[in-house]
N, C-alpha and C positions, 0 to 999 in steps of 0.2 A: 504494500500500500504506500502511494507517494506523501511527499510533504501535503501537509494541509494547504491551501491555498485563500491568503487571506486579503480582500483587495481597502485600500485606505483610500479612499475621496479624502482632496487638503491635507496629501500625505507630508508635500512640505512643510506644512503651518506647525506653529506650536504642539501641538493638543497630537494631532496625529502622528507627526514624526518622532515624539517620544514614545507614543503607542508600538508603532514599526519596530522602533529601533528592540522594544524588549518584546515582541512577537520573535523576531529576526532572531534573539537572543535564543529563542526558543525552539527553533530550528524550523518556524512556519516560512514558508514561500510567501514572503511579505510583496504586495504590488501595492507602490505607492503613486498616488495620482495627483498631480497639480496643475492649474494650467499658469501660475507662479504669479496670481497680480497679486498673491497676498502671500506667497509663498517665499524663503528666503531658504538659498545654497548651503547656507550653514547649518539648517535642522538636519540635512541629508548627511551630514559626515559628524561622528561623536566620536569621543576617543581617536580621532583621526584618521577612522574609515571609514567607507561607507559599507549602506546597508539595506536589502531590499532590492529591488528591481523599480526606477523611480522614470514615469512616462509622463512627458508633457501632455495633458490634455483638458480636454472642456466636459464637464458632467451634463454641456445640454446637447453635445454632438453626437450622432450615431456610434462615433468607435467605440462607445463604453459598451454597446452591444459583445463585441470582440475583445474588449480588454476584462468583461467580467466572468467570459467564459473560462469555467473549472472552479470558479472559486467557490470556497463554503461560506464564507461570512464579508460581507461586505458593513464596513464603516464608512458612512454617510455624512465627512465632517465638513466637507468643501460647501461652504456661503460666505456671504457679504454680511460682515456684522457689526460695521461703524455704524452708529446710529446716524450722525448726519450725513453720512454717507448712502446707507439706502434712503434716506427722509428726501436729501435732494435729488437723487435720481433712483425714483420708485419704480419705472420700468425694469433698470437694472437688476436691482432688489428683487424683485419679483423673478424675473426671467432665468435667475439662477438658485436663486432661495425654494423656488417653489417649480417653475416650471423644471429645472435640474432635478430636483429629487423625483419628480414624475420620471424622468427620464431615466435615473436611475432605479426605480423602482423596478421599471418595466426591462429595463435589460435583466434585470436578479430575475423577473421570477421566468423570463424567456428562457435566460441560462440555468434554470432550478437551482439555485440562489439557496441554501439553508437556510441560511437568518443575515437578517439585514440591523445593525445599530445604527438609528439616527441622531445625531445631536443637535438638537434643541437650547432653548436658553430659559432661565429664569426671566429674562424677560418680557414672558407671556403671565408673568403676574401682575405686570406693571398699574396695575389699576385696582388689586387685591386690598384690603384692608385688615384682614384679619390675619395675625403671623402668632405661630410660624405657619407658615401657605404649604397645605396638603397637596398630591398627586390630584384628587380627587375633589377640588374646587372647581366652581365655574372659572373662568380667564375671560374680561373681554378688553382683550390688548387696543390700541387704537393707534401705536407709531409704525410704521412701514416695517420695520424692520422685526418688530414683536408680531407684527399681524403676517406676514409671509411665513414665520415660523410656526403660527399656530396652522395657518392653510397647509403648511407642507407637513406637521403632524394630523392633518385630518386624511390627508394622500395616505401616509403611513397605515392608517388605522382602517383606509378602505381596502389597501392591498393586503390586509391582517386578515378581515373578512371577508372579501371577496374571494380569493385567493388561496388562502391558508398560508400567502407568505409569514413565516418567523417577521416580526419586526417587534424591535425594543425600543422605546420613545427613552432618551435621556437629559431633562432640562438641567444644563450647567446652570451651574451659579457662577462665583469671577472668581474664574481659575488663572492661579498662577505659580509660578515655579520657572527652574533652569529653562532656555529656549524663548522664553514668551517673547514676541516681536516687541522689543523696543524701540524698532526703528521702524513704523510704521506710520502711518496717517493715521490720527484720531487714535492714541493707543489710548487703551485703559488704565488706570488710576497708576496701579504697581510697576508696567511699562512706562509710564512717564515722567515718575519717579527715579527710576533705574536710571533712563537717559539724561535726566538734568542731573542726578550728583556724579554722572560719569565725566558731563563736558564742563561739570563744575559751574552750572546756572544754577541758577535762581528759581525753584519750582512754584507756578502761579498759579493757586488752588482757586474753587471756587465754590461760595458760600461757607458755612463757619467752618467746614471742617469738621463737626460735629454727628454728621450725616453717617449712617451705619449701614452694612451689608456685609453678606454672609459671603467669607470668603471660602476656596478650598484648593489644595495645595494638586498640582498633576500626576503627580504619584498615586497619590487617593483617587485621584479620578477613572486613570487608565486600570487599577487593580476593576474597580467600579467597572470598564469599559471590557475586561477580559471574563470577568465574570458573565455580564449580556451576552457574549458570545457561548459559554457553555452551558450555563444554569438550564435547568430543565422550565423551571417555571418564571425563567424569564419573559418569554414571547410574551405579546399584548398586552404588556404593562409599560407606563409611564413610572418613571424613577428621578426623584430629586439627587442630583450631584450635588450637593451640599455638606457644608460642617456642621448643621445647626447654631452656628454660634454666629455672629454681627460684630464689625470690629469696624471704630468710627476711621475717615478715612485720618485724623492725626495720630491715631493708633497705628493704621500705618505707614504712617508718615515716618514716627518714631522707631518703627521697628525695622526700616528699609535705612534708615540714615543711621541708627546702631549699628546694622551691617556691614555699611559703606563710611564707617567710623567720620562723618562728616557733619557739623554745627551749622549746616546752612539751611535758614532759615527758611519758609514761605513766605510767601503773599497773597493777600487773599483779595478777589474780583467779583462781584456781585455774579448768585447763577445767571444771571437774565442774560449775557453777554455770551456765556459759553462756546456758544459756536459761532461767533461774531465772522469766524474763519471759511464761512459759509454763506457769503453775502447772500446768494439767489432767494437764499429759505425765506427772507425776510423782504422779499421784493414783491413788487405787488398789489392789490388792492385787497389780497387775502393772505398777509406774510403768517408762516410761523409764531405760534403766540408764546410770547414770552413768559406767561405765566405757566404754561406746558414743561417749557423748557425747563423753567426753577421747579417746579413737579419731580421733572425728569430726574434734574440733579440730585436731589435734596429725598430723592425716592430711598426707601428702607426696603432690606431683604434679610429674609430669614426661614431659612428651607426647614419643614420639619423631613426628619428623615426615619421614622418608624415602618414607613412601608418599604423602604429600601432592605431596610437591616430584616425585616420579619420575613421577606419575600427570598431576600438569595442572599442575606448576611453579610451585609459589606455596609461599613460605618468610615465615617474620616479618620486617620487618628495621627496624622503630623499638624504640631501646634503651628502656631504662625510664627511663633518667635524662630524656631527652626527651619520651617518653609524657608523665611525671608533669606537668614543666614545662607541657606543652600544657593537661593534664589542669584542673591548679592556675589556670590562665590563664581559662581557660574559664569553671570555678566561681564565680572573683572579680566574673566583668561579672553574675551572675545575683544575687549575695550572698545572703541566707539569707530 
């Protein structure tokens, strides 16, 4: 019997190319897929090799037909998930967020595909109120970005039933750890952090700094994401990637700049501003509302995670003070 055949969508990105890299480790037939607008050369080689079998390609083009043939398990992590980035151009958003996963849907179950793992975001709670936010809540998302991830897990859930395809819904929370693109557009909190005490700026926060959300470290994650792959009673469930726990962002603030042993301070920019870097959003006779936007920012998360751990037994368990450490460690060997 040959190696398992395991294919990654957004094999370059953060999240997946750590996935590969301890698949690879594992001696699976790792196929990693990127078409690299968000992809970076360096996830691909760790330790100084490389690892897998890594194809340029697009999740909404036909060759995924032929590049998903043989495989058992396909990872479904390739999207666009800058928020002002699908906000201002929502075609795009959509056309790979949602039209791609049809697309790869439909090559798995052509090729009889075992089980497919989608990644999802937290998100699609963005408008919840009541935390910690269950599997098992209504979601009614309303930014571009959260609402093509909920249409693309409703794709998920029809190809569950129609079908019989395996599919595992998995909403990240804000994962971070070694790899994460800090050289990106619009990075997230802990990436933008990493970049300004590396080129020695001045990091410019926004609103108090007070604002909490539930972080989890990619280690956690991908045990999380190899489990979906075998667990029997994985299929047809939604699972929080979460720590349950919320750590405001000068928490870590404090725990990224302990790492990178450095006293530089913030500043702090009213949220209404945030994406100032985004003129179109605000153009118009109908711009982007500002009060949305300070929503956005100043938004809380906090994943409960009992249906994860009671379903296939997998909980967080790297604190954040050692995350970061790891995190910061990592960043320093690549420098800027």
């Amino acid at each position: 019997m040959g190696k398992r055949k395991v294919v990654i969508t957004g094999g370059a990105g953060f999240i997946g190319s750590q996935l590969g890299y301890q698949l690879d480790q594992e001696g699976m037939e790792v196929v990693l897929i990127d078409d690299m607008s968000f992809g970076y050369e360096d996830n691909l080689v760790i330790d100084g090799k490389r690892f897998g079998t890594f194809v340029k390609a697009d999740v909404r083009k036909k060759e995924m037909m032929e590049l998903l043939r043989g495989a058992d398990t396909v990872y479904h992590f390739a999207g666009i998930s800058a928020l002002p980035v699908c906000q201002e151009n929502p075609y795009y958003a959509i056309d790979v967020n949602v039209a791609g996963t049809a697309n790869v849907l439909e090559a798995a179950r052509l090729n009889d595909v075992r089980r497919v793992v989608f990644a999802s975001t937290s998100a699609i709670y963005e408008n919840n109120t009541d935390f910690p936010v269950k599997e098992s809540d209504p979601v009614s998302p309303h930014l571009v970005y959260s609402t093509s991830k909920q249409q693309a897990e409703l794709l998920c859930k029809s190809y569950f039933k129609t079908y019989g395809l395996e599919v595992v819904i998995i909403r990240f929370f804000n994962v971070y750890g070694p790899h994460q693109d800090f050289k990106r557009v619009s990075p997230p909190l802990t990436s933008y952090l990493i970049r300004c005490f590396m080129k020695g700026e001045v990091p410019v926060l926004h609103s108090s700094g007070n604002q909490k959300r539930d972080y989890v470290y990619v280690d956690d994650l991908n045990r999380l994401n190899q489990l979906c792959m075998t667990h029997p009673a994985a299929p047809g469930n939604t699972f929080n990637a979460a720590s349950g726990k919320s750590y405001s962002v000068l928490e870590i603030y404090d725990a990224l700049a302990g790492a990178f042993k450095t006293d530089i301070k913030p500043v702090f920019h009213r949220a209404s501003v945030f994406w100032d870097k985004y003129p179109n959003l605000f153009s118009g006779s109908r711009p982007f509302p500002r009060q949305l936007l300070e929503k956005e920012v100043n938004k809380f998360s906090l994943g409960d995670t009992r249906h994860t751990l009671e379903t296939i037994g997998w909980k967080a368990e790297i604190d954040l003070g050692e995350g970061m450490s790891r995190t910061a460690a990592y960043a320093r060997t690549l420098g800027f």
